[in-house]
C-alpha positions, 0 to 999 in steps of 0.5 A, spaced: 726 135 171 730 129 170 737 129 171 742 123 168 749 123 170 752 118 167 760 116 170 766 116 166 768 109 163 772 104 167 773 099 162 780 100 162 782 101 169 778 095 170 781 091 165 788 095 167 787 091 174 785 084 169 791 084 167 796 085 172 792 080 177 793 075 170 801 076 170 802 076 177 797 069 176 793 070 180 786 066 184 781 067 179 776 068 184 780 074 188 779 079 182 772 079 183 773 083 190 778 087 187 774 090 180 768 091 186 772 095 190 775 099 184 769 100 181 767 104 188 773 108 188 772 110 181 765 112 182 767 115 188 772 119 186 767 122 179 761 123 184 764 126 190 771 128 187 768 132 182 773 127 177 770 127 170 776 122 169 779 119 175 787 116 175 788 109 176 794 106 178 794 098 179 800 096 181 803 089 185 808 089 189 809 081 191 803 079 194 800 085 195 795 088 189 795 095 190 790 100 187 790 107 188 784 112 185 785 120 185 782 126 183 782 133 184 779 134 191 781 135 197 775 133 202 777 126 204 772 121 205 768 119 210 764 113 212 757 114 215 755 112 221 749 108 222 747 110 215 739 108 213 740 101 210 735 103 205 739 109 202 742 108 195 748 110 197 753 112 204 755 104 205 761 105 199 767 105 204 764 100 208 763 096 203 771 097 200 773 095 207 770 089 207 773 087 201 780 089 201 785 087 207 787 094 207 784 101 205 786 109 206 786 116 203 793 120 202 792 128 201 796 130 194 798 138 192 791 137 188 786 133 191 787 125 194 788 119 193 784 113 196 787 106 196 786 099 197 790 093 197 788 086 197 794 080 199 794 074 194 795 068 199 789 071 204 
C-alpha cells in the first residue's frame, strides 16, 4: 500500500521571515539560505516531531536573523554520522549547519525548540 504524507503549509513562516529580513533590509541574496534552512526545521519538526503544525518565530535582533522551530517532542535532534550519501534523508542538520552561522536545540516543558541564526554582515 502507498502512503502519501504530505507536510504542513509553510508558506506563511516563510513569507514571516520575507518580510522581517525586507524590513531590516536585508541582502537579497541571504534570504535564500534562511528560507532553506527554515524549510528543514519546519519539516523536521512535522516529521520527527510528530508536529502537524509546527510554531515559528522569526525574529531580528540587530544583525542577527533568528529562527526558531517548536513542536511537541522531547527527542532532541541528532546529526548522523557518516550517513549513506545515497540516502533520501539523514543530511537535514548538516545541511542547517552549513547554512546558518549558528545552530542548536533548547528543551520546552513540552517539546523543543530547534534554531538557527544567520548574521546580516557575514
Amino acid at each position: 500500500m502507498f502512503s502519501l504524507d504530505i507536510p504542513p503549509d509553510w508558506s506563511a513562516a516563510r513569507e514571516e521571515l520575507r518580510e522581517a529580513t525586507s524590513r531590516a533590509r536585508w541582502k537579497p541574496d541571504l534570504v535564500p539560505d534562511a528560507e532553506l534552512a527554515l524549510l528543514e526545521l519546519f519539516v523536521n519538526a512535522w516529521r520527527h516531531g510528530g508536529c502537524s503544525a509546527p510554531i515559528v518565530v522569526v525574529l531580528i535582533l540587530g544583525s542577527v536573523l533568528r529562527v526558531s522551530v517548536s513542536d511537541q517532542s522531547p527527542v532532541l535532534p541528532a546529526s548522523r554520522g557518516n550517513s549513506d550519501p545515497y540516502a533520501v534523508t539523514g543530511r537535514g542538520l548538516h545541511l542547517v549547519r552549513s547554512l546558518t552561522h549558528r545552530f542548536g536545540t533548547e528543551p520546552r516543558k513540552a517539546g523543543k525548540s530547534v534554531w538557527f541564526e544567520l548574521d546580516a554582515a557575514a
